[in-house]
C-alpha positions, -999 to +999 in steps of 0.1 A: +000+000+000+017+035-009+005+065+005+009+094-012+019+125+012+015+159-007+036+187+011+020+222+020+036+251+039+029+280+064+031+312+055+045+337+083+040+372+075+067+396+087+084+432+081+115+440+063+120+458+095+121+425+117+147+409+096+169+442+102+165+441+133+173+401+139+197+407+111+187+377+093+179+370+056+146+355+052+159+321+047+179+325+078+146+330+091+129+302+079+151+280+091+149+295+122+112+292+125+111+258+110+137+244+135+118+263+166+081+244+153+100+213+150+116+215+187+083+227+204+066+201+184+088+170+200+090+186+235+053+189+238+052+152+227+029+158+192+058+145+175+078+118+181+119+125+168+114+112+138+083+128+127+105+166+138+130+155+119+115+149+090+096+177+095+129+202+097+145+182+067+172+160+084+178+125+097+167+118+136+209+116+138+215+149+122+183+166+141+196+151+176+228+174+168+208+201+156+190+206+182+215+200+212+236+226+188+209+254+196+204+248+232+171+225+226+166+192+248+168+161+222+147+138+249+113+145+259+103+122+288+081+121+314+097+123+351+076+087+352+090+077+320+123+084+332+123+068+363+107+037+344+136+036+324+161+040+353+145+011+371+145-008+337+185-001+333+191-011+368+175-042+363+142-039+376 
């Protein structure tokens, strides 16, 4: 079964006067804003890694980097989730 997956986008509107002031090109700024929706995305847990990854452009590898690289968290767990999985590496 193939799925066909067509590809939209988000407009932002914006000023000339914000990029001058961020000094930032408007791709600079896409990628900025794409990266930031991705992050806030996976750390409210609406998407898993992959799904942000993908969503940014990269490989769950390469978005791991990315985002420790601009001060984002790369794990999103619950404090029960990670005490279950400190109990589960200490062997029980």
């Amino acid at each position: 079964l193939w799925e066909i997956c067509m590809a939209t986008s988000i407009t932002i509107p914006y000023t000339e006067d914000i990029l001058a002031s961020a000094n930032l090109s408007p791709t600079e700024l896409a990628d900025i804003t794409r990266l930031a929706g991705a992050a806030k995305l996976f750390a409210d847990g609406r998407l898993t890694l992959g799904q942000a990854a993908k969503l940014y452009g990269q490989s769950r590898v390469e978005f791991m980097a990315t985002l420790v690289r601009h001060g984002y968290s790369c794990v999103n767990l619950t404090a029960d989730d990670a005490e279950d999985e400190l109990r589960f590496g200490n062997g029980g």
